[in-house]
C-alpha positions, 0 to 999 in steps of 0.5 A, spaced: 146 210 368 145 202 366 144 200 359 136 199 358 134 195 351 138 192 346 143 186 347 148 185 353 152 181 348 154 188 343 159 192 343 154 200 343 155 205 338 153 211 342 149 216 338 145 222 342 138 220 342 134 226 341 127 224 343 130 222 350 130 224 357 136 222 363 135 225 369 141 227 370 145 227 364 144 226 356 140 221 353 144 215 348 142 210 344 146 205 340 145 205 333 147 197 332 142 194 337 138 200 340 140 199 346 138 207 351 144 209 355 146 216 357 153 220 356 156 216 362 155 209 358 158 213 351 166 212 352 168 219 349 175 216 346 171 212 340 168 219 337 168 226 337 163 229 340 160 233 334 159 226 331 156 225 337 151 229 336 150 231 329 148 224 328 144 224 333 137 218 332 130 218 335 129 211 340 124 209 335 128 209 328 130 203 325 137 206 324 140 200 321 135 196 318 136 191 323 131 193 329 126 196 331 125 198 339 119 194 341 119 198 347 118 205 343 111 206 340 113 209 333 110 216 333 109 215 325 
C-alpha cells in the first residue's frame, strides 16, 4: 500500500488505526504526521507489535497536538 496523507519528508511512527480499513491488510496511521498506511508500510523491528496495537489511534485524533487530518471529518 502507498502512504496516503501526511508529510513525505517525516520518518512515520506506525500506530494501527482502528477506524480504518485496507483492502487487504491492517490499517495504520502515523502518529507524527497523520499520515494513513498499512501493516506493509510498518517496519515490524521499530516496535513490538502489542505496542502496536494497543496504542492503536482513530485517523481523526489529533494525537500530538500538532495536526489535524483535514481529509477526515471529525465525528465529534
Amino acid at each position: 500500500m502507498s502512504v496516503r496523507y501526511g508529510r513525505k519528508d517525516c520518518e512515520h511512527i506506525w500506530r494501527f488505526r482502528k477506524d480504518g480499513w485496507e483492502e487487504g491488510c491492517g490499517p495504520a496511521v502515523c502518529v507524527e504526521c497523520g499520515a494513513f498506511g498499512c501493516l506493509h508500510d510498518f517496519n515490524r523491528d521499530d516496535i513490538p507489535k502489542d505496542v502496536f496495537f494497543g496504542e492503536g489511534q482513530n485517523g481523526d485524533a489529533n494525537i500530538n497536538g500538532r495536526w489535524v487530518n483535514p481529509y477526515i471529518k471529525n465525528s465529534y
